[in-house]
Wavefront OBJ file of the C-alpha trace (Angstrom):
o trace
v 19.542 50.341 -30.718
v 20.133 47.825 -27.668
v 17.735 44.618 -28.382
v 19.256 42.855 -25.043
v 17.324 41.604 -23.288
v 17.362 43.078 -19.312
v 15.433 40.088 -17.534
v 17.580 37.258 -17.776
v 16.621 33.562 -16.663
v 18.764 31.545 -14.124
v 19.369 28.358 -15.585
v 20.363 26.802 -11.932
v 17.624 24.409 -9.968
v 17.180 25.045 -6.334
v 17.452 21.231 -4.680
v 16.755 22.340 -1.559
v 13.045 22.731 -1.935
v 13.217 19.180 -3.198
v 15.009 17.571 -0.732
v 12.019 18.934 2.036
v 9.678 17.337 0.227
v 12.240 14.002 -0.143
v 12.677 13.951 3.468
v 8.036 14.711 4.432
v 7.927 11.598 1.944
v 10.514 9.115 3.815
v 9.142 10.087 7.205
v 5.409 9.798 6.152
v 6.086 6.302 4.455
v 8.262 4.816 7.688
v 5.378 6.251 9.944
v 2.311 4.454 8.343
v 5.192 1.272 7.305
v 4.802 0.346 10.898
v 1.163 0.477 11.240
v 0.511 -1.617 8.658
v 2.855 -4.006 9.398
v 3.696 -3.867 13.485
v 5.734 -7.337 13.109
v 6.134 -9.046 10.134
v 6.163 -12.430 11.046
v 3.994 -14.423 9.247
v 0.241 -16.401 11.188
v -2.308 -17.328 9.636
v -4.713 -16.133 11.837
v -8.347 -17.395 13.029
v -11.497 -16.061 11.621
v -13.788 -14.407 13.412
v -17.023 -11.935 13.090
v -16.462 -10.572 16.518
v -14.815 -6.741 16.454
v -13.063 -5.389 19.615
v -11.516 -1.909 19.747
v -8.128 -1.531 22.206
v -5.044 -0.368 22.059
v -2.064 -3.070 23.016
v 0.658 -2.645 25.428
v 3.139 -5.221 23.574
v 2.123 -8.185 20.772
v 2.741 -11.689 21.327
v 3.556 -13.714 18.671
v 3.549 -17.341 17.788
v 4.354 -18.793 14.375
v 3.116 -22.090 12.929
v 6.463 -23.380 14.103
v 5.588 -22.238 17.833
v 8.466 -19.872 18.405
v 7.793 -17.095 20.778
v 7.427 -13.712 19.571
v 7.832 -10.668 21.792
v 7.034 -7.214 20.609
v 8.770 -9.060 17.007
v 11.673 -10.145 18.656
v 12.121 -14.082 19.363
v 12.098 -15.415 23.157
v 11.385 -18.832 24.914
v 8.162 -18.964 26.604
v 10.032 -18.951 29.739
v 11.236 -15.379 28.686
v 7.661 -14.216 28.067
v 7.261 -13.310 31.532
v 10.228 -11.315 31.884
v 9.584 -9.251 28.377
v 6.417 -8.437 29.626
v 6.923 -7.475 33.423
v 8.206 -3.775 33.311
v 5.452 -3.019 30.373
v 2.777 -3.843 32.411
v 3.920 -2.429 35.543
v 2.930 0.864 33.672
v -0.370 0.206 32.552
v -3.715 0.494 35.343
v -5.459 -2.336 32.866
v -2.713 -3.830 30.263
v -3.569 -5.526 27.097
v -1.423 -7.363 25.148
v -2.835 -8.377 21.462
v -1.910 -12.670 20.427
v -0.800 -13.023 17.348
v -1.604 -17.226 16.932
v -1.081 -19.269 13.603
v -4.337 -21.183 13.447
v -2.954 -24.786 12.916
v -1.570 -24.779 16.362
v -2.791 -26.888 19.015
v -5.592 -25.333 21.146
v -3.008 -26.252 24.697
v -0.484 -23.227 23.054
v -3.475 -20.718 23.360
v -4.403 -22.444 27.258
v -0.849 -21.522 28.219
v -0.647 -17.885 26.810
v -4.247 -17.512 29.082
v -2.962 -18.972 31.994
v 0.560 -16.552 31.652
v -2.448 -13.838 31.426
v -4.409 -15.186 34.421
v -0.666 -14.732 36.656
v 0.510 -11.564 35.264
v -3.004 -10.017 35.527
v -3.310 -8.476 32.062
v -5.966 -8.749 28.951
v -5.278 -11.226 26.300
v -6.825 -10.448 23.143
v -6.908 -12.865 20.194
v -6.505 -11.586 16.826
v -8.398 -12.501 13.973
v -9.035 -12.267 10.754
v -12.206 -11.203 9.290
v -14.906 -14.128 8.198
v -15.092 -14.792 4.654
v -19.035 -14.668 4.069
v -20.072 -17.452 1.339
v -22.698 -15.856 -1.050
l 1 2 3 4 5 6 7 8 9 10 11 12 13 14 15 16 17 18 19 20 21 22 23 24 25 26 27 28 29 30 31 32 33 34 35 36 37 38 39 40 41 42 43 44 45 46 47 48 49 50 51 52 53 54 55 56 57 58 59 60 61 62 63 64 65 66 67 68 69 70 71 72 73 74 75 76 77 78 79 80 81 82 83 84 85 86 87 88 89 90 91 92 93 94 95 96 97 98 99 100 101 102 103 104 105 106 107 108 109 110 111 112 113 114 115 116 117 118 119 120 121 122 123 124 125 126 127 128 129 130 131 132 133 134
């Protein structure tokens, strides 16, 4: 009488399967990485209650220090213009999103709205949400 078994288990793991879902994971957590964080230099920002909705054509940056910040990469303000020049040759109405450090002086903001006035684009401010007091 032969007790043998016929169906015998394979005691190997398949990594491949594994690895797919390895590789979905790294590419879903660099995706949304970036939209929480576009460029992680760190302003605190202004409140503000006011909410507008648009999508940016490059950020601007300045730190409490007042260094320049293009798109997360540091420039003079002299260099702003430059930077910014081919992206808004591309767009019919550009925006570019401000990224200012609220202890700064109010003639730092003046001078990123007068680059806006010359290069013709939308300069929006951002801010952070008003803490309500209850």
């Amino acid at each position: 009488m032969n007790l043998k078994g016929r169906n015998k288990v394979d005691p190997t793991f398949n990594m491949s399967s594994l690895a797919d879902i390895i590789f979905l994971l790294l590419i879903f957590f660099l995706i949304t990485s970036r939209i929480v964080t576009p460029y992680a230099t760190p302003v605190k920002r202004p409140s503000s209650n006011q909410r507008v909705s648009a999508t940016p054509i490059a950020t601007i940056t300045i730190d409490d220090k007042g260094r320049y910040f293009v798109d997360g990469e540091r420039v003079p303000f002299g260099a702003i213009k430059g930077k910014l020049s081919s992206k808004l040759s591309q767009e019919e109405r550009p925006v570019v999103m401000l990224n200012m450090d609220k202890t700064l002086s109010v003639q730092l903001l003046v001078d990123m709205y007068d680059l806006a006035s010359e290069l013709r684009f939308e300069l929006l401010l951002a801010t952070e949400p008003e803490k309500k007091n209850r």
